[in-house]
Structure formats: structure tokens, C-alpha cells
C-alpha positions in Angstrom: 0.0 0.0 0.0 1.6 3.4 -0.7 1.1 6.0 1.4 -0.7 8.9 0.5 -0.4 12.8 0.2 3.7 14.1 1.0 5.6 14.3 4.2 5.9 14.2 7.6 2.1 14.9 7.9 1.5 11.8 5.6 3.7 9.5 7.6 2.2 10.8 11.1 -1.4 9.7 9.5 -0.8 6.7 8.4 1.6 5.5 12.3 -0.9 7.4 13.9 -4.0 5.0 12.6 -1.9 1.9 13.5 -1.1 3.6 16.7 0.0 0.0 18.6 2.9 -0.5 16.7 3.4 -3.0 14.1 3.2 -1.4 11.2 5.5 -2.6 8.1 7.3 -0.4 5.8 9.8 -1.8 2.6 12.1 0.6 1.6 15.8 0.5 1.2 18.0 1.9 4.4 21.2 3.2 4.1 22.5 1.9 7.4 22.1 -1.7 5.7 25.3 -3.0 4.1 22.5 -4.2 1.4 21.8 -2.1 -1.4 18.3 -4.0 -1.3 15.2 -2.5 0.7 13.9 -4.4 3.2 10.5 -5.0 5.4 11.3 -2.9 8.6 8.7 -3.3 11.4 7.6 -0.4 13.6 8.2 -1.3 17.4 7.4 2.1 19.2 4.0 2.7 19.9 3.6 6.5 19.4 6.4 7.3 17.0 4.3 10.9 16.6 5.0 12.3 20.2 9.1 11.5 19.5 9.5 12.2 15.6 11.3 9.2 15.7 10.6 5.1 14.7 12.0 2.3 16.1 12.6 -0.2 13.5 13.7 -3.6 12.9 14.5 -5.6 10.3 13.2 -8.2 8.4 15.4 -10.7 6.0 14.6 -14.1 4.3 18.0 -15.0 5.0 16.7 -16.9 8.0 19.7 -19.6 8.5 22.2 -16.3 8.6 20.5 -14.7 11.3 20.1 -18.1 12.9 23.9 -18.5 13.0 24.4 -15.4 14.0 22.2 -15.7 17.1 23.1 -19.4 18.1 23.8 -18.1 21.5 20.9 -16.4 21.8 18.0 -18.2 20.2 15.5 -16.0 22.1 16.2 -13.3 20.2 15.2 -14.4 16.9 11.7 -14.0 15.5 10.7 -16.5 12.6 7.5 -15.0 10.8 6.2 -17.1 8.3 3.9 -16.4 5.2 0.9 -18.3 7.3 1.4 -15.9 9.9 1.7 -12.7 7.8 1.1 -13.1 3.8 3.1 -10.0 3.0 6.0 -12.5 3.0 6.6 -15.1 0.2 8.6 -17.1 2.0 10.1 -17.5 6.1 11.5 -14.8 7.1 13.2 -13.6 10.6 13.5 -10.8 12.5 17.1 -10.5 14.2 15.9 -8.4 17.2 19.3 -7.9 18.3 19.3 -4.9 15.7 16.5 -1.9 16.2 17.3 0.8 13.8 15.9 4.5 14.9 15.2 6.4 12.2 13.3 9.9 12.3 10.1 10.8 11.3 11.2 13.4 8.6 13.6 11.3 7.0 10.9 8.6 6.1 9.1 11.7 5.3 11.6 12.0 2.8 11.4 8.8 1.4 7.9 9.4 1.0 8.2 12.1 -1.2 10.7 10.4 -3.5 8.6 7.3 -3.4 11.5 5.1 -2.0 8.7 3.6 1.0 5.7 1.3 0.6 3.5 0.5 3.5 2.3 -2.7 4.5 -0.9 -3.8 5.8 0.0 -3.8 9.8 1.0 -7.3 11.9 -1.3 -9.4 13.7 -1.3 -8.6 17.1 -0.2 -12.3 17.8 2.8 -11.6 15.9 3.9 -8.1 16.7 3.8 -9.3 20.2 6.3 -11.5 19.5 8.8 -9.3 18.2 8.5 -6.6 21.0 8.7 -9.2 23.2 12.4 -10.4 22.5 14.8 -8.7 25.3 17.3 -6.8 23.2 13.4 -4.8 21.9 12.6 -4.4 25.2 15.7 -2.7 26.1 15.8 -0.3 23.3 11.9 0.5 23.7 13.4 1.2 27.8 15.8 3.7 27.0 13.4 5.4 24.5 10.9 5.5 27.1 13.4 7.1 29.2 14.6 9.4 27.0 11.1 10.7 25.4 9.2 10.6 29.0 7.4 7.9 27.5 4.8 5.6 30.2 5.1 2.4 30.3 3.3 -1.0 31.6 5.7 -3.4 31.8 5.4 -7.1 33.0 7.9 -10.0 33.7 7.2 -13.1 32.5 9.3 -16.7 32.1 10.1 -18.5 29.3 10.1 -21.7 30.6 13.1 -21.4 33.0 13.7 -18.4 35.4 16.9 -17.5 34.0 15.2 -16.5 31.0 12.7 -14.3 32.5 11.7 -11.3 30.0 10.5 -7.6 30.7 7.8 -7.3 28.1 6.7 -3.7 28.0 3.5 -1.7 26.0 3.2 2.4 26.1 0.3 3.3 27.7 0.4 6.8 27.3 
């Protein structure tokens, strides 16, 4: 879906109607060794109040990110095309990587048509992304930074040791 009209004002429409995160842009990002674009999903809930998006990133290169994170298996997020159809094929979400990128310069891309939006996660899956610790963390320091509220709960996965802060904005 592309998104309508030009600008910053655009963007803050369309984030603002998906207002519990989740929303999936594809563009191309120049912080990405890859001269490809990618699907980048929004983590923050109110990117508006901030100007800025918490992104991460999406990649069909699945076994990569799997070696990558062999360590730290709980930080990888599998989405297939079952769960979301946007993808052709499985993809992950390394959620050791959240990229922050402003408002105005996806405002930018907008207006040189270099951003296509995405119909917005399930709820069932976006919870699964902002769930993984290193998401958790970054969407902490935000909070911190912006004055952002948050509701945050501890829960286990399976063990104690591997207890995670799972936080939402409530404000």
C-alpha cells in the first residue's frame, strides 16, 4: 500500500491509525550493508510524540540470522507467510538490531517514493517481536529518553533464567 499525500504529515497519519505499533514499511536503508530494501517493522508505539521510529529488520536470509544468534536463540523472530502473507517465504527478525530512524527522513522517502507501506502485523505476531529482550531494552531507553509511560510485565520463558520484561506504552 503506498502511502498517501507528502511528508511528515502523511507518515504521522498513516503511524498514527496503526497507533500500537506493528506497522511494516519496505524501503531500502542506508544503514544496511544491502543495497536492497527491506521489510522494517515499527516497534514504538507512538512514534508521533518522539519524531522518531523504532525499526527492525526483516530478512529471508533466516539460516544467517540463525547462526548469528546461536547463542541467543530468544532473540530471533521467525514469521512465516501463514502468519503474515506479506512475505513469500520465512523470514526472521534479528531483534538484536532496532534501527531508529526519524520521522522526517521517512518523510523524505515518501516524497521520493522510495517507501511502501504494508498492511500492519497481527497482534499475535507483533507481540512477539516486542517481546524479544534486546526490543525491550531499546523501547526502555526510548521511554526514558522521550518521558514515554510504560506498563511493563515480567514473565518466564520456561526457565527463570530466562525471564523477560515485556513492556507496551500506555500513554
Amino acid at each position: 500500500m503506498a502511502l498517501k499525500g507528502h511528508g511528515e504529515r502523511a507518515i504521522a497519519n498513516g503511524i498514527a491509525a496503526r497507533s500500537a505499533g506493528g506497522g511494516v514499511f519496505y524501503f531500502q536503508s542506508r544503514e544496511l550493508r544491502s543495497g536492497e530494501p527491506h521489510f522494517f517493522i515499527v516497534v514504538n508505539r507512538d512514534p508521533i510524540a518522539t519524531k522518531l521510529l523504532l525499526l527492525t529488520i526483516v530478512t529471508s536470509k533466516v539460516d544467517k540470522v540463525r547462526i548469528r544468534n546461536r547463542e541467543r536463540p530468544h532473540t530471533v523472530v521467525e514469521i512465516s507467510p501463514k502468519e503474515y502473507d506479506e512475505f513469500k517465504v520465512l523470514s526472521a527478525v534479528d531483534c538484536n538490531v532496532v534501527l531508529e530512524k526519524s520521522l522526517s527522513e521517512l518523510a523524505g522517502l515518501v516524497r521520493r517514493k522510495e517507501v511502501r507501506y504494508h498492511k500492519d502485523l497481527s497482534p499475535e505476531t507483533f507481540g512477539k517481536t516486542k517481546a524479544a529482550p534486546s526490543v525491550v531494552s531499546k523501547l526502555l531507553v526510548h521511554a526514558a529518553r522521550y518521558g514515554v509511560l510504560l506498563s511493563c510485565t515480567i514473565w518466564s520463558r520456561r526457565k527463570p533464567s530466562m525471564s523477560v520484561l515485556t513492556c507496551i506504552q500506555t500513554a
